[in-house]
N, C-alpha and C positions, 0 to 999 in steps of 0.2 A: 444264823445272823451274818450278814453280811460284815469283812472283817474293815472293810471303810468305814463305815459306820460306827467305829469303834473309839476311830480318829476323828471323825469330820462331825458337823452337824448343818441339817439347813433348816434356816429360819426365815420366816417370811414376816416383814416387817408394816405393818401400814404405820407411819410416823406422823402423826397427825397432829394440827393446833392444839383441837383441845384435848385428844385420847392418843395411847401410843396401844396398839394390839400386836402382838407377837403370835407370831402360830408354827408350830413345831408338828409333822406328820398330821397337817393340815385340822391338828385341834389347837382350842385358845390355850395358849401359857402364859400368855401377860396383857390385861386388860386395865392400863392404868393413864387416871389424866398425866398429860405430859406436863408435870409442873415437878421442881428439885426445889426445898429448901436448904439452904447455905449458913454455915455457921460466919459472920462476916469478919471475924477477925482470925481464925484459924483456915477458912478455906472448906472445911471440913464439910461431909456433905451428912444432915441431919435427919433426913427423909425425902422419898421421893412416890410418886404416883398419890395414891386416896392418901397416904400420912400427910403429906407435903399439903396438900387440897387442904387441910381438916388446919392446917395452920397459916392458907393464906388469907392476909387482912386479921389476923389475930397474932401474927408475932409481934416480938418486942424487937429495941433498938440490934440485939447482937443476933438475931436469926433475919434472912433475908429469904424470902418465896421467888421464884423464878419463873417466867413460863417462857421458855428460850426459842420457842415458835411464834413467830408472827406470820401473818397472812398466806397458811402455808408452807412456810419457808425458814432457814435456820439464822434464829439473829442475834443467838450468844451460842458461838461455837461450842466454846469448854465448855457451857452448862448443858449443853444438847448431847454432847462426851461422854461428860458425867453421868449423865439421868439416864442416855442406852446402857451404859456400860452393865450399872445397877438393873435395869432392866433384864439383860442378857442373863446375868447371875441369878436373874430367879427361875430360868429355864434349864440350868445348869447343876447337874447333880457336887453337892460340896464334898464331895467326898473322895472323888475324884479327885487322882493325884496332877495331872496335867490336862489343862480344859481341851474341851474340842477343835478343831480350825472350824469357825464358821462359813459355813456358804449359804449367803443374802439375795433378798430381793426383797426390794424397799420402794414402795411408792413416790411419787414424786408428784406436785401439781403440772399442768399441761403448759402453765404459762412460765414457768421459770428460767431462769436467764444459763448461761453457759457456767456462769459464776458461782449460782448457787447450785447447780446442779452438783458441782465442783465439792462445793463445801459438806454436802449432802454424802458423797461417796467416800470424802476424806472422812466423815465424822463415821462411817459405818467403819472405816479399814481402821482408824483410830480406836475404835470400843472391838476389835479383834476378828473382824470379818477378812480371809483372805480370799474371797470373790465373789464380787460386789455385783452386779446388777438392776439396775432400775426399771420402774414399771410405770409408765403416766398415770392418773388419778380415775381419769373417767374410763379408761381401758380396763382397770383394774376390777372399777365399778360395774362394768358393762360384763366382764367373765362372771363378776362373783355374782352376779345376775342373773345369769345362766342364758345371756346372749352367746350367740357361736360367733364370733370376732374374726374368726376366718374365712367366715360365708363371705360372697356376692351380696347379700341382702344389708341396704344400708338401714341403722338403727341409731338413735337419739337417747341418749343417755346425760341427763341432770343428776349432776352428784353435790349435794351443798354440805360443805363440812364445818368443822368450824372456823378454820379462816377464808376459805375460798370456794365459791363455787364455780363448778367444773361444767360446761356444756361443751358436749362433744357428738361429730355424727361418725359413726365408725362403720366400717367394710373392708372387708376381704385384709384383715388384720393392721388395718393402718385406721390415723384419727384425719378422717376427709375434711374435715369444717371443726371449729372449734373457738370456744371463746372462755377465760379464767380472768374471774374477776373477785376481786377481793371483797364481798361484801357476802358474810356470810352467817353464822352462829356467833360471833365474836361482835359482829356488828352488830346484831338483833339483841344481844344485852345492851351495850351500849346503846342500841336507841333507847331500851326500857331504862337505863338509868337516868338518860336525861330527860325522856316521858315524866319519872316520878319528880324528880328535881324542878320540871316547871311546873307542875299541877298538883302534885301533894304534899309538895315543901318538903318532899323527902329524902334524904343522902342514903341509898343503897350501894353495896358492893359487887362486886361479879356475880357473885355462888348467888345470893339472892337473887339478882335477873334472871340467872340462871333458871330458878327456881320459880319462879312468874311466869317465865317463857313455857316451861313443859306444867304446870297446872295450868293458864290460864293462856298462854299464847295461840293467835290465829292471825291468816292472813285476810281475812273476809267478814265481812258483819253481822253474814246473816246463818250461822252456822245451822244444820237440824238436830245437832244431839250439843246444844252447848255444856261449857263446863260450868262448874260452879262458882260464884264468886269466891277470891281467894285473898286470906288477910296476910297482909306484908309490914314485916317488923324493921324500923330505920331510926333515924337519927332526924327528929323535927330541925328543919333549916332555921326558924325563927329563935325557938324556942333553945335547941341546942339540947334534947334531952330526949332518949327513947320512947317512939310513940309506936301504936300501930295502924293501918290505914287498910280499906276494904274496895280492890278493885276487881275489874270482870272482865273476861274477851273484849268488849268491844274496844276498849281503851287502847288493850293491846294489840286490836287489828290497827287502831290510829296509828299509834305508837311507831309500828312496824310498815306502815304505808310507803314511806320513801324507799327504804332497802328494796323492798318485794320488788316496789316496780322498776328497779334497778337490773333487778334479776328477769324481771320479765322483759324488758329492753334488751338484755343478751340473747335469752331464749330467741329474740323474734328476729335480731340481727343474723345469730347461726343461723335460722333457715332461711333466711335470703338469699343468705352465700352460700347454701347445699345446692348441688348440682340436682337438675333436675328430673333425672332416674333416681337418685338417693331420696328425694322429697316423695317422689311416688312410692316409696319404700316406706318413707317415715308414716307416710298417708295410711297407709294399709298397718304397718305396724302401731301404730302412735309413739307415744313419747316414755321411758321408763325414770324414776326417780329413784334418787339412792341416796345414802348420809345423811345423819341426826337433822336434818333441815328439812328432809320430806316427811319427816314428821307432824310439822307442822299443819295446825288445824284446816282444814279448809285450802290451802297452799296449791294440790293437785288438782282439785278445783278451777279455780285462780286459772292456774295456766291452760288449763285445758279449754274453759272460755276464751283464752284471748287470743290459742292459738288455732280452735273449732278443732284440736283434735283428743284423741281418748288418750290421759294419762295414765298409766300403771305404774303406784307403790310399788317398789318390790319386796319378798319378803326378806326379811330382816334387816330393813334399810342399814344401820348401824355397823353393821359385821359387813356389807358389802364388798366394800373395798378391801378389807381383809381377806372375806375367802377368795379374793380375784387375784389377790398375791398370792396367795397359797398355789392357787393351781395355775400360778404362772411360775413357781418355784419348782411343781411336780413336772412342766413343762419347759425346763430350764433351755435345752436343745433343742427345742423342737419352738419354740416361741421366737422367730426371729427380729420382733419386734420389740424386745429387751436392750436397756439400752447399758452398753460397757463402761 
C-alpha cells in the first residue's frame, strides 16, 4: 500500500443541481440529490441527499428543505458547506482517528462567472479539500464518454443536467465553441407544473414533475414505442381538495415545446460559430448526448432532425460527467486543462 494513501484521499466530485455523485478509486461512493434539510431554529442539519428529498414539500414550520444549487451554480454557500461536508463523511471510514487531506476535482458548468467559480473552490476547501481542481461540464462529459479530448478530431458533446445545459465543441483538449444555458431538468418540471396548473387545475410539487417527466415525458409527438398514460396525484385548484388526473406524452411534448427549442437554438448557434475543420469533424462524427436530459423521449431524435446530423446517447448518460471527473482526477498532471 502506498503510505500516501494512508494520509490523503482523492475524490472526484460531479456537484450537480439536482444529484451530487462522488467517486473514490473511480467507483460511486455517494449518489445523492443535492438538497440538505435544516432544523430552522437550531441551525441543525436534519438530513441530507434521498432523507432530505423524502421531506421536501412535506416538512413542517421548524424543518426547512434546501436545494443550495441553482442553474448549475452555488447560491446558498453554508448550505452547499454543509450538504458536501456530510456527503464527504459518507466516503469516510469513522473510525478513523484523524480524516484524510482530501485531493478534489469537482466539475464546474462552462458558463460560470470568475465569481462563482470562486465560490465553488472555497466551498470544496471549506468541507476539507486541500487541492482543489476544477473540471468544465461538457469536457467532463465528453471523457466520461470515452471521447479522446486530446485528439485533433473535433467532437460535439450536449450535456443537459439539471440546471444547465452544456453545448460544447472540443479538440486537442481545449472547449473550441461553446454555449451554457440555463434551461434544463429544473426547467422541464417547472414547465410540467405550470402545464398542470393551466389545464388540469392542478397544484403539483417538484418530485411529482419530477415523476411525470421520466413516466410520461418527451420531446416529440409522434414517438414509436410510446409510454403509457400516467395518473398524477395533486391538489384540485378550484376545489381545494385531493384529486387525481390521467395525462399522456403528448401533453408533455406540449408542455416542454418552449425549453426544447430553446436548447435547440443553442445547438444550432454552437455550430455556426465552429470553425469549419471542427464542423467536418462534427459531420463525420455526429453529435454525442449526456446528463439525465438525453434521456428524454424522443429529444436525440429532435435534434438530430434539425441539425441533419446522427446523434449518439451515450451509455450511461447519468454517471457521464461523473466518470469524466474521475479520470480527470486519475489524470490529475497529465490533464492540463484543469483549472487551479
Amino acid at each position: 500500500m502506498n503510505l500516501s494513501s494512508l494520509f490523503t484521499k482523492d475524490i472526484a466530485i460531479d456537484l450537480g443541481t439536482a444529484n451530487t455523485v462522488i467517486l473514490h478509486n473511480e467507483n460511486i461512493v455517494v449518489d445523492e440529490p443535492s438538497i440538505i434539510a435544516i432544523d430552522r431554529e437550531t441551525g441543525e442539519i436534519k438530513a441530507v441527499g434521498k432523507k432530505a428529498m423524502m421531506m421536501h414539500g412535506r416538512g413542517h414550520e421548524k424543518i426547512r428543505t434546501i436545494r443550495p444549487l441553482r442553474d448549475g451554480v452555488i447560491a446558498d454557500f453554508k448550505s452547499t458547506e454543509m450538504m458536501l461536508r456530510e456527503f464527504i463523511k459518507m466516503t469516510t471510514n469513522r473510525n478513523r482517528l484523524l480524516p484524510p487531506s482530501l485531493k478534489m476535482v469537482i466539475c464546474i458548468p462552462s458558463g460560470i462567472t470568475e465569481v462563482e467559480q470562486r465560490a465553488v473552490k472555497d466551498t470544496a476547501e471549506q468541507s476539507g479539500a486541500k487541492d482543489v481542481r476544477m473540471i468544465y461540464e461538457p469536457m467532463a462529459a465528453a471523457i466520461g464518454s470515452g471521447i479522446d479530448v486530446l485528439d485533433a478530431q473535433g467532437n460535439m458533446i450536449i450535456d443537459i443536467g439539471g440546471g444547465t445545459s452544456e453545448i460544447a465543441v472540443i479538440s486537442l483538449g481545449g472547449i473550441a465553441t461553446s454555449k451554457s444555458i440555463k434551461i434544463a431538468g429544473d426547467e422541464f418540471n417547472e414547465d410540467i407544473i405550470q402545464f398542470m396548473r393551466a389545464n388540469h387545475n392542478l397544484s403539483i410539487g417538484e418530485r411529482t414533475a419530477e415523476e411525470i417527466k421520466i413516466n410520461v415525458g418527451a420531446a416529440i409527438d409522434d414517438l414509436e414505442n410510446p409510454p403509457a398514460d400516467y395518473e398524477v396525484m395533486g391538489r384540485d385548484l378550484l376545489q381545494g381538495i385531493p384529486v387525481k388526473r390521467t395525462i399522456n406524452y403528448h401533453e408533455i411534448a406540449h408542455a416542454l415545446e418552449k425549453s426544447i427549442s430553446k436548447i435547440e437554438s443553442a445547438v444550432i448557434k454552437t455550430l455556426e460559430e465552429t470553425m469549419p475543420e471542427l464542423s467536418a469533424d462534427i459531420y463525420t462524427n455526429g453529435i454525442y448526448m449526456a446528463g439525465g436530459g438525453s434521456l428524454l423521449r424522443g429529444l436525440d431524435k429532435r435534434i438530430s432532425k434539425i441539425t441533419s446530423l446522427n446523434v449518439h446517447v451515450v451509455d450511461d448518460p447519468l454517471k457521464a460527467v461523473a466518470r469524466g471527473t474521475a479520470i480527470a482526477l486519475k489524470n490529475y498532471d497529465k490533464f492540463t486543462f484543469l483549472i487551479q
